[in-house]
N, C-alpha and C positions, 0 to 999 in steps of 0.2 A: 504494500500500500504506500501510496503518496503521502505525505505529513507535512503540511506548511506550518513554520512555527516562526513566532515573532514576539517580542518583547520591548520591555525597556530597562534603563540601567537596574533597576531595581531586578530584575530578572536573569540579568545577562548569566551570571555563573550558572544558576536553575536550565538556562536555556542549553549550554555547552551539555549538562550534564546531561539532558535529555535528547539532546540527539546523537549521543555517543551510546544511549541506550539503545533509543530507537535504529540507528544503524546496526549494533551488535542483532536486533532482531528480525534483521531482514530488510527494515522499512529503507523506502528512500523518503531523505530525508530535505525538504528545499528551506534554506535559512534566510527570511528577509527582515532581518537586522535586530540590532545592531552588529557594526561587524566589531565594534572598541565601545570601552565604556565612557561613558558621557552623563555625569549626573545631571544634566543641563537638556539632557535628548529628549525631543518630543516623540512621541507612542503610535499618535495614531496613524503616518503614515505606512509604517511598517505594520501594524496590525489590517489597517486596510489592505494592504498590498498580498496580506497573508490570508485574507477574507478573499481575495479577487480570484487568487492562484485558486483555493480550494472551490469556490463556482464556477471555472474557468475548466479546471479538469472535471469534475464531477459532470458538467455539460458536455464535455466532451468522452464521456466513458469511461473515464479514469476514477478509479477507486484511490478517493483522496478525502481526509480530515487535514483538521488543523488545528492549531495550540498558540493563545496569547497570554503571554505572559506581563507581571507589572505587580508594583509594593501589593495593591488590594488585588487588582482585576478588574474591576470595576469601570475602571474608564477604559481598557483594553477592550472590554465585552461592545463596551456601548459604540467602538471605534467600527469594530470587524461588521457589528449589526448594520452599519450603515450603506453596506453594500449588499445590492439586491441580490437576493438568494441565498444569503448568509444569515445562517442562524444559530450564533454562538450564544453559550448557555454557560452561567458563571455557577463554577463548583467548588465546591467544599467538603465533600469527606465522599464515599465509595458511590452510596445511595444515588448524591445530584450527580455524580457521575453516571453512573449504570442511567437513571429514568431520566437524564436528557438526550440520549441517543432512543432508549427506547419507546419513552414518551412523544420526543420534539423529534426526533427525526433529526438530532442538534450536530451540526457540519464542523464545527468548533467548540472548543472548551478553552475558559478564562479561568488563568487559576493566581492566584492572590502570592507572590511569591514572600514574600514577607508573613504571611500566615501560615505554613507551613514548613515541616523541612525537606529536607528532598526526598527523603524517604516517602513521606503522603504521597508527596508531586508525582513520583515516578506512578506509585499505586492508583492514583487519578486517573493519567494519560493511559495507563493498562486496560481500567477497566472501561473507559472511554473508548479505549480501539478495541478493544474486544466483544461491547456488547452491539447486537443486531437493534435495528430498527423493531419494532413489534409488528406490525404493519395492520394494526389492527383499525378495524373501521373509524371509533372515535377518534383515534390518533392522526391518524388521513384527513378526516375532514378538517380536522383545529390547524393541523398546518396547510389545508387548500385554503381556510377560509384567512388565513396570514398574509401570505401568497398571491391571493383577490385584492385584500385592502392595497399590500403591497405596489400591485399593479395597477389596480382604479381607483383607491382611496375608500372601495366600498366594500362590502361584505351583504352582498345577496340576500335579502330575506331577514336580516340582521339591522338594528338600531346600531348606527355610529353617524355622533353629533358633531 
């Protein structure tokens, strides 16, 4: 699998360690930044840029996630969201791991690098690449009806003010 991962200074050693993992596992792994630390570096173009890759290959057949890292996650999440078809899901221990793939259908995970040590981090990004989609009817529809807004600003059938 493809793995786009992207940070910021607060991530960056989190970020090394995790795609020395991810390599050891197979994955390929695509790094869009930083490439040096920078306590002064802004987040979100690299996390968008790591939001684009993973809707870019996913469109095009390529079985790809991806991983933003940053001190909370928090503005990382909210960076990668901003690119259509991107829907990164901010985690914190096995559980939002595992039900945002299986629930959200979630293409990315935000993880708080300052909240954790790496040890969690890595058990995150595990259980993130390793659980399936559910494909279960509710689940389909909440992210078709994301997807709608997304696209027309409307949701079908649905109140939005």
């Amino acid at each position: 699998m493809r793995i786009h991962i992207a940070t910021d200074h607060a991530g960056l050693e989190f970020s090394h360690t995790i795609q020395e993992h991810l390599k050891a596992q197979g994955h390929e792994v695509v790094d869009h930044g930083p490439q040096s630390y920078d306590p002064l570096d802004d987040y979100p173009s690299f996390c968008i840029n790591a939001a684009i890759g993973v809707v870019a290959d996913q469109q095009s057949g390529i079985e790809a996630l991806g991983i933003v890292l940053g001190g909370s996650g928090n503005g990382e999440q909210m960076a990668a969201n901003k690119v259509r078809g991107a829907r990164a899901a901010l985690v914190w221990n096995e559980d939002t791991a595992k039900l945002a793939r299986e629930h959200n259908d979630a293409n990315l995970i935000s993880i708080g690098a300052r909240q954790h040590s790496i040890q969690v981090v890595l058990e995150l990004v595990d259980t993130f690449i390793a659980t399936p989609f559910s494909r279960e009817e509710r689940h389909e529809r909440r992210i078709a009806q994301l997807r709608e807004f997304e696209d027309t600003g409307a949701i079908a059938g649905k109140q939005v003010d």
